[in-house]
N, CA, C and O atoms as a GROMACS GRO file, in nm:
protein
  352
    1UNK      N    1  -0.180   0.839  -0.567
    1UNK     CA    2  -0.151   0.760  -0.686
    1UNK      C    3  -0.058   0.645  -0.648
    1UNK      O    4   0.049   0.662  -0.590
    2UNK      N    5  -0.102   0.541  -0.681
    2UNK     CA    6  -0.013   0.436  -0.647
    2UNK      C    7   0.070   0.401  -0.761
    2UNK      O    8   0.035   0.391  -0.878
    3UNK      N    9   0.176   0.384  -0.716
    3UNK     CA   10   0.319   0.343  -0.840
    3UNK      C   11   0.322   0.187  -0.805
    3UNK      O   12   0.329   0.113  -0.707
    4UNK      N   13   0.311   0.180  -0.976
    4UNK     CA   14   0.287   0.002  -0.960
    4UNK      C   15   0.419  -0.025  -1.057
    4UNK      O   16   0.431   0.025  -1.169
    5UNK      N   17   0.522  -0.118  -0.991
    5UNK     CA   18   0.600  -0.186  -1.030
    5UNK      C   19   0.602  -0.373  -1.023
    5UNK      O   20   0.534  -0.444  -0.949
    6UNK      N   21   0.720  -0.421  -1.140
    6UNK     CA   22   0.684  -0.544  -1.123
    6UNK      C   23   0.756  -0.618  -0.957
    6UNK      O   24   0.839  -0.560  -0.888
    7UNK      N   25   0.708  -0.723  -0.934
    7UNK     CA   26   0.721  -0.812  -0.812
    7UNK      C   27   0.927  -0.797  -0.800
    7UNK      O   28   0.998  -0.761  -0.706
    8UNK      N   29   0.973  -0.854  -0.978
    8UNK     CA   30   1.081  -0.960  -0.958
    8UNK      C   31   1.154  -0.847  -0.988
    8UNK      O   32   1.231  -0.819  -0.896
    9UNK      N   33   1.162  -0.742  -1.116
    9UNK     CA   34   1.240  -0.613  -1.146
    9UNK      C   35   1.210  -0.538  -1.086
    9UNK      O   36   1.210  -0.455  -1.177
   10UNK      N   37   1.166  -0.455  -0.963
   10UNK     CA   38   1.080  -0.325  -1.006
   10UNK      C   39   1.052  -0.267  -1.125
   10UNK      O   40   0.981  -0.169  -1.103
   11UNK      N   41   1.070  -0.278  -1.221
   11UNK     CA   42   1.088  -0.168  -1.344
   11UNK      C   43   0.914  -0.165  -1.335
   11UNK      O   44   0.834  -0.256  -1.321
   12UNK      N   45   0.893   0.015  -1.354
   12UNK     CA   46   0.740  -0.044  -1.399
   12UNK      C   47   0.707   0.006  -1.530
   12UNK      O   48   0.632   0.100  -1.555
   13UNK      N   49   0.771  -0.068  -1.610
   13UNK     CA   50   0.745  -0.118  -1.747
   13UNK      C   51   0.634  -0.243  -1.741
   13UNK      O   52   0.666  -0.352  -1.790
   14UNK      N   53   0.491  -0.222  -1.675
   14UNK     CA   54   0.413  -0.331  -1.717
   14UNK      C   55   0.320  -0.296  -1.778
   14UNK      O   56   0.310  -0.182  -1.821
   15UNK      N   57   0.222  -0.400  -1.796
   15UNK     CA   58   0.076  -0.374  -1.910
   15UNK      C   59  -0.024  -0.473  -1.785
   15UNK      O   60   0.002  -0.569  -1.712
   16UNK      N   61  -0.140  -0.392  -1.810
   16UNK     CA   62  -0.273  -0.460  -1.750
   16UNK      C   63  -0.267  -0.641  -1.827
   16UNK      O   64  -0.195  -0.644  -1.927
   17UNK      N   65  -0.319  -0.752  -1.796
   17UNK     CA   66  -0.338  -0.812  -1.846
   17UNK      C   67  -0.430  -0.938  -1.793
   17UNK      O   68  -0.401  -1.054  -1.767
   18UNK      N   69  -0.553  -0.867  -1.788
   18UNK     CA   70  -0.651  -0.923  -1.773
   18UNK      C   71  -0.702  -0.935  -1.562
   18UNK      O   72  -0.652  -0.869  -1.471
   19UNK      N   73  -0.814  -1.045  -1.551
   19UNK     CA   74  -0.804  -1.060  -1.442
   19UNK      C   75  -0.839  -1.212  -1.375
   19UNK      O   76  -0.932  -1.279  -1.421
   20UNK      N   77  -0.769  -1.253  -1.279
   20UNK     CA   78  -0.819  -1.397  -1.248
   20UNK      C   79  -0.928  -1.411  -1.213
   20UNK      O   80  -0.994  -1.313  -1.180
   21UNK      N   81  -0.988  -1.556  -1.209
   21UNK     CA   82  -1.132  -1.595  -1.121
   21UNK      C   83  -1.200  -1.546  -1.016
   21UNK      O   84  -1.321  -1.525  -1.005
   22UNK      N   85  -1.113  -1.528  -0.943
   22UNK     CA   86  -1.109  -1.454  -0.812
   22UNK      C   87  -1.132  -1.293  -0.805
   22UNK      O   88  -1.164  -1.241  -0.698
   23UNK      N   89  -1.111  -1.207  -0.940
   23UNK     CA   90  -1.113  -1.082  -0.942
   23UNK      C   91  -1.017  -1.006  -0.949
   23UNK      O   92  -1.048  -0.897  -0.995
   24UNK      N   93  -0.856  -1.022  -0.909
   24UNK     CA   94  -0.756  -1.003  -0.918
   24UNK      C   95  -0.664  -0.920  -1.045
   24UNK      O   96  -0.630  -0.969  -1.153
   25UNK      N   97  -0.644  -0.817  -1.007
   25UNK     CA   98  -0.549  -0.765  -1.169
   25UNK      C   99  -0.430  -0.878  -1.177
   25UNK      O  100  -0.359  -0.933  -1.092
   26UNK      N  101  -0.442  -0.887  -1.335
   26UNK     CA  102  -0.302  -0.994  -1.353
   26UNK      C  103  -0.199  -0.854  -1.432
   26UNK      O  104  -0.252  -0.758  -1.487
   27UNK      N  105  -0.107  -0.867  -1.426
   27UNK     CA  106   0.006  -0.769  -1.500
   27UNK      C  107   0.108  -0.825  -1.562
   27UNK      O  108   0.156  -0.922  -1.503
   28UNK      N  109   0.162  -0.792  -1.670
   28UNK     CA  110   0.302  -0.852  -1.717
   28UNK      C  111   0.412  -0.759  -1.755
   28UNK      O  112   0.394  -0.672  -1.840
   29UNK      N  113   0.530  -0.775  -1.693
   29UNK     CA  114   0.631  -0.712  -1.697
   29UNK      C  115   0.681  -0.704  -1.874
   29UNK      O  116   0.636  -0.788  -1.952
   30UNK      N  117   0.762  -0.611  -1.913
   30UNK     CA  118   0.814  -0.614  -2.029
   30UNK      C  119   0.945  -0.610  -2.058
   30UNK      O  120   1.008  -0.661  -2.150
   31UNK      N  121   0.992  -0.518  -1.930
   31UNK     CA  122   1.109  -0.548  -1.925
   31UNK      C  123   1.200  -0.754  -1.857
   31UNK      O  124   1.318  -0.789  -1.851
   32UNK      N  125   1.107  -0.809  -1.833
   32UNK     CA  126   1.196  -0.924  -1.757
   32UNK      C  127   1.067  -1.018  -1.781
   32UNK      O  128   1.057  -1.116  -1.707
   33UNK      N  129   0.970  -0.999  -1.875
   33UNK     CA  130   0.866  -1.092  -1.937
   33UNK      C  131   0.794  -1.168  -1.830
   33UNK      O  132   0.728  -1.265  -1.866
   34UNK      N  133   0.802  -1.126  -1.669
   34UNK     CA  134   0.709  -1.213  -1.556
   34UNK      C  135   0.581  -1.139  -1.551
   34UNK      O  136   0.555  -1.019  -1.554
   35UNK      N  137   0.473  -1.294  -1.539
   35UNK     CA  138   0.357  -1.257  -1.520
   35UNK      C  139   0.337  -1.255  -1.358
   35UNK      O  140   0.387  -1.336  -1.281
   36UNK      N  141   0.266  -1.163  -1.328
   36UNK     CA  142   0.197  -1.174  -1.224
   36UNK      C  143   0.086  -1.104  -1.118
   36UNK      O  144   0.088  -0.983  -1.141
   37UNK      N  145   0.024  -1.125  -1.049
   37UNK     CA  146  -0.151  -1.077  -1.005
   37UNK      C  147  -0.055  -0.922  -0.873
   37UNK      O  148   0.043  -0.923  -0.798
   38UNK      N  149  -0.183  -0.791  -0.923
   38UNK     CA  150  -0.125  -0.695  -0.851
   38UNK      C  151  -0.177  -0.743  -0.674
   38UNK      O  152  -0.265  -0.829  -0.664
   39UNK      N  153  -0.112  -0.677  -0.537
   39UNK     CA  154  -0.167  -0.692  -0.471
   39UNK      C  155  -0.206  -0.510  -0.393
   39UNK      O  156  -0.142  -0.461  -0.300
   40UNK      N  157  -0.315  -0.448  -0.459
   40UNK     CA  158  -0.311  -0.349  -0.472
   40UNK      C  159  -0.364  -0.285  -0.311
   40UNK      O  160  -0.321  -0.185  -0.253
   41UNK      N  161  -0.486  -0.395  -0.259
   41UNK     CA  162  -0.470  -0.316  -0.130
   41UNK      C  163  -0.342  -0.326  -0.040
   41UNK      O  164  -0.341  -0.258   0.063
   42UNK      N  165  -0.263  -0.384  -0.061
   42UNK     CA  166  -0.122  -0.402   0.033
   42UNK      C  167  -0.047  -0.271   0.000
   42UNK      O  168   0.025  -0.218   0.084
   43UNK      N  169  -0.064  -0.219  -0.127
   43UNK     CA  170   0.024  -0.127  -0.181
   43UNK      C  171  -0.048   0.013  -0.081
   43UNK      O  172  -0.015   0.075   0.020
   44UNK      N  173  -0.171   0.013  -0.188
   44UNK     CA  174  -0.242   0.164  -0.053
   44UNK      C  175  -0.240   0.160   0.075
   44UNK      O  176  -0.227   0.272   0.123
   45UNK      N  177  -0.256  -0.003   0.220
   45UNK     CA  178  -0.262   0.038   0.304
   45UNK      C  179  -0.076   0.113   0.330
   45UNK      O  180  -0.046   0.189   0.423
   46UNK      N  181   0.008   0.071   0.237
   46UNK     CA  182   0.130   0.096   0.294
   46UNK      C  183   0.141   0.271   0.271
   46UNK      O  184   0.165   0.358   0.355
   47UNK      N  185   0.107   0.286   0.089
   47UNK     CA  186   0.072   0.482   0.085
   47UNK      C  187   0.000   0.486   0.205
   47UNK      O  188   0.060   0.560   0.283
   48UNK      N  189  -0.102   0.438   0.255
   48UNK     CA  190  -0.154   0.527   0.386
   48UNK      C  191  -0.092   0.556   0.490
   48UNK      O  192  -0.120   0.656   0.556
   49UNK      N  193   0.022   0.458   0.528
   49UNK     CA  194   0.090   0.424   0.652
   49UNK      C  195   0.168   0.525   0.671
   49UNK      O  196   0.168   0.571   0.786
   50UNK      N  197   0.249   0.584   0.579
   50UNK     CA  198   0.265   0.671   0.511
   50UNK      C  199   0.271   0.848   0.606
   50UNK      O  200   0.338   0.923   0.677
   51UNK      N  201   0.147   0.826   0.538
   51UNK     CA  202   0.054   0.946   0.536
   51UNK      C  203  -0.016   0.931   0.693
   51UNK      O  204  -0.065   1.040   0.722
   52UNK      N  205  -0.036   0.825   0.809
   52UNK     CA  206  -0.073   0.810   0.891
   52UNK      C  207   0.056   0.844   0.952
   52UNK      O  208   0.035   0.908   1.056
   53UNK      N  209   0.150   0.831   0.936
   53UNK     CA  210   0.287   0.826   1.014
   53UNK      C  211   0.318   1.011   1.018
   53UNK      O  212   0.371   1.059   1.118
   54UNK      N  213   0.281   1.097   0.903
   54UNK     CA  214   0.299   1.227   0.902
   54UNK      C  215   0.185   1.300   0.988
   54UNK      O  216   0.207   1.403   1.052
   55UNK      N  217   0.082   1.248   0.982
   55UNK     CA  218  -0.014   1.315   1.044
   55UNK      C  219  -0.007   1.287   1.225
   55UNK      O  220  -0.060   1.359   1.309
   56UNK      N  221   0.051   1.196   1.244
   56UNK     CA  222   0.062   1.144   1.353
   56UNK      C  223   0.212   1.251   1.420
   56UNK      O  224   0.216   1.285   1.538
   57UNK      N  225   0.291   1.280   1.345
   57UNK     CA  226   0.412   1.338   1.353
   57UNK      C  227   0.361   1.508   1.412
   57UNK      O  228   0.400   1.572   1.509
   58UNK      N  229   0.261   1.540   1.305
   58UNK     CA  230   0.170   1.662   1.349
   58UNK      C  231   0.079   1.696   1.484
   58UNK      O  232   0.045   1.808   1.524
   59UNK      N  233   0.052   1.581   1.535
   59UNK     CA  234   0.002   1.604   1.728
   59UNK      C  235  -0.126   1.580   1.681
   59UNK      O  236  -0.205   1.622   1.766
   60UNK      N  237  -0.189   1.530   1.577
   60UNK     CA  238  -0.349   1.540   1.555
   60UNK      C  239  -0.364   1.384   1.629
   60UNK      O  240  -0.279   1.296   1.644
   61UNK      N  241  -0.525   1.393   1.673
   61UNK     CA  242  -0.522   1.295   1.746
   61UNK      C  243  -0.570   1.132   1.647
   61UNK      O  244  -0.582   1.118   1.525
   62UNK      N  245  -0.587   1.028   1.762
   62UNK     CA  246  -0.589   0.887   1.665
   62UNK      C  247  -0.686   0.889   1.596
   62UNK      O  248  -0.692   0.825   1.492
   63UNK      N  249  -0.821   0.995   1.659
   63UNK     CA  250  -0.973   0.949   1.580
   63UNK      C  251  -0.965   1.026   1.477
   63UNK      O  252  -1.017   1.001   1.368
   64UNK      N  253  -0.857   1.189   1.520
   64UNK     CA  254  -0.927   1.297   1.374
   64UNK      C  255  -0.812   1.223   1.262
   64UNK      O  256  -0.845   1.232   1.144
   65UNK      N  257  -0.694   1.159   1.289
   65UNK     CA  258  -0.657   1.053   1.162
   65UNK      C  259  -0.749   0.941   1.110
   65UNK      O  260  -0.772   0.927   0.990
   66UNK      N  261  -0.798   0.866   1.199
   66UNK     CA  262  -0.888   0.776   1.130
   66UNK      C  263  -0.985   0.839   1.072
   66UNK      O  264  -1.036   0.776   0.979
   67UNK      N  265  -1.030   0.947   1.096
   67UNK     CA  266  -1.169   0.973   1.007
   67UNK      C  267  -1.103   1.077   0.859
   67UNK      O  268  -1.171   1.107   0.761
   68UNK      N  269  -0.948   1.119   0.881
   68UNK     CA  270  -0.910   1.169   0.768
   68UNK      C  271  -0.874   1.038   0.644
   68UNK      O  272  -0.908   1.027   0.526
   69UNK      N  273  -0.808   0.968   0.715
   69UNK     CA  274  -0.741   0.875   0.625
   69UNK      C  275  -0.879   0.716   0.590
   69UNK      O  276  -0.863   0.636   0.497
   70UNK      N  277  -1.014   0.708   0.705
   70UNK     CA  278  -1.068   0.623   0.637
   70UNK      C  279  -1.041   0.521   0.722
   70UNK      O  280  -1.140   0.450   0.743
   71UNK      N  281  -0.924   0.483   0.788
   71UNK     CA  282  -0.872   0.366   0.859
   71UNK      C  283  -0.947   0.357   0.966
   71UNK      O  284  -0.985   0.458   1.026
   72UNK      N  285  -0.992   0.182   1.020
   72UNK     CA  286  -1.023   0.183   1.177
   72UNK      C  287  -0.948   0.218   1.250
   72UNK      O  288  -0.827   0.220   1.225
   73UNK      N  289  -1.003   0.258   1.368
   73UNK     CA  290  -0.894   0.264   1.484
   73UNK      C  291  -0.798   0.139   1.537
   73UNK      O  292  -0.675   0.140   1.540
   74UNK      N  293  -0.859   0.066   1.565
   74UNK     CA  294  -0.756  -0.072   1.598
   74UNK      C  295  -0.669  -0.077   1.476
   74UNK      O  296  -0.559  -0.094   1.528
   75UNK      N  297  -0.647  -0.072   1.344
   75UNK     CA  298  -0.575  -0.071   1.249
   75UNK      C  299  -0.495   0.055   1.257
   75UNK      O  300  -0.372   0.042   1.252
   76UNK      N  301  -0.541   0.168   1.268
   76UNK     CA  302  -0.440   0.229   1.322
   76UNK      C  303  -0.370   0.267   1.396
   76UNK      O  304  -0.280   0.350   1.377
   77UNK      N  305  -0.404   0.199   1.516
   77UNK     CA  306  -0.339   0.142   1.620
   77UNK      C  307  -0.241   0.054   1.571
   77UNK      O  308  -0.128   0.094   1.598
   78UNK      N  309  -0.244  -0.048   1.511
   78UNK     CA  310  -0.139  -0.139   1.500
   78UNK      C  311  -0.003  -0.069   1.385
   78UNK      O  312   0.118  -0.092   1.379
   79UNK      N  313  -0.065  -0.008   1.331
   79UNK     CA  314   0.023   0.078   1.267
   79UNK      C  315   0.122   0.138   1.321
   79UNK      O  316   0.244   0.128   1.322
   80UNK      N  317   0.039   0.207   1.368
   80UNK     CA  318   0.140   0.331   1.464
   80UNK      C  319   0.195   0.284   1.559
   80UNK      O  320   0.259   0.366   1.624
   81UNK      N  321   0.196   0.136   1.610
   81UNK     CA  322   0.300   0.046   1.708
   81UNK      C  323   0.388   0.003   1.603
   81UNK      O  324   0.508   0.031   1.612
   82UNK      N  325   0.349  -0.054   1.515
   82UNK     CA  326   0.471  -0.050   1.424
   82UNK      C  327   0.583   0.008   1.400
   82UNK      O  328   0.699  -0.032   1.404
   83UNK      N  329   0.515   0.154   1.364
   83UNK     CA  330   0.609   0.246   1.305
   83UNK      C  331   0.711   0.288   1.441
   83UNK      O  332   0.832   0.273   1.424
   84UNK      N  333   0.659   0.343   1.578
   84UNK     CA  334   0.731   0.302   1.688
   84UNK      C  335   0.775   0.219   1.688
   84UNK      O  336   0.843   0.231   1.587
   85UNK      N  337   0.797   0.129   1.725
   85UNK     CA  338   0.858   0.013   1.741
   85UNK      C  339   1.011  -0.014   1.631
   85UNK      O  340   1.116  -0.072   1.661
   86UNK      N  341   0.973   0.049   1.506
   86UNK     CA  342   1.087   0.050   1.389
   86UNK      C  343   1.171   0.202   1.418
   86UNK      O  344   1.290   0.226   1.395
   87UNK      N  345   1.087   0.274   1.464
   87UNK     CA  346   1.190   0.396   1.465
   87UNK      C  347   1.336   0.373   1.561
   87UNK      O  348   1.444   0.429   1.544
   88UNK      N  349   1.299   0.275   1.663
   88UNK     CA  350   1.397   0.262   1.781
   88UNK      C  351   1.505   0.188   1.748
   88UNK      O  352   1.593   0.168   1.831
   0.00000   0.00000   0.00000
């Protein structure tokens, strides 16, 4: 489940509100009245990263994560240099 808060408050006090040209959810805050478009795959690949970072913690290998979580391998590759790279 992804927890959707606004950009400028977090509060997630928002409402759906409609969608742009492009396809885009637009949202508007209620608490701090800003409009603005969700960026929802940024939100899940980060829940995944997540969840790639625990499974990875567990000794399972890079392919049986990619085929649990869905992710390519080169993407989860770059991930998991990431998350190394920040732990240090």
């Amino acid at each position: 489940m992804i927890k959707i808060t606004c950009r400028k408050c977090n509060s997630p006090n928002i409402r759906k509100n409609g969608h742009t040209k492009s396809g885009r959810q637009k949202c508007h805050s209620r608490d701090c009245n800003f409009y603005s478009t969700l960026n929802l795959k940024k939100m899940e690949l980060e829940e995944k990263s997540e969840l790639i970072e625990k499974l990875y913690q567990e000794r399972l290998s890079q392919k049986a994560i990619s085929r649990i979580t869905g992710i390519s391998h080169p993407i989860l590759s770059k991930i998991l240099k990431k998350s190394c790279t920040s732990d240090r």
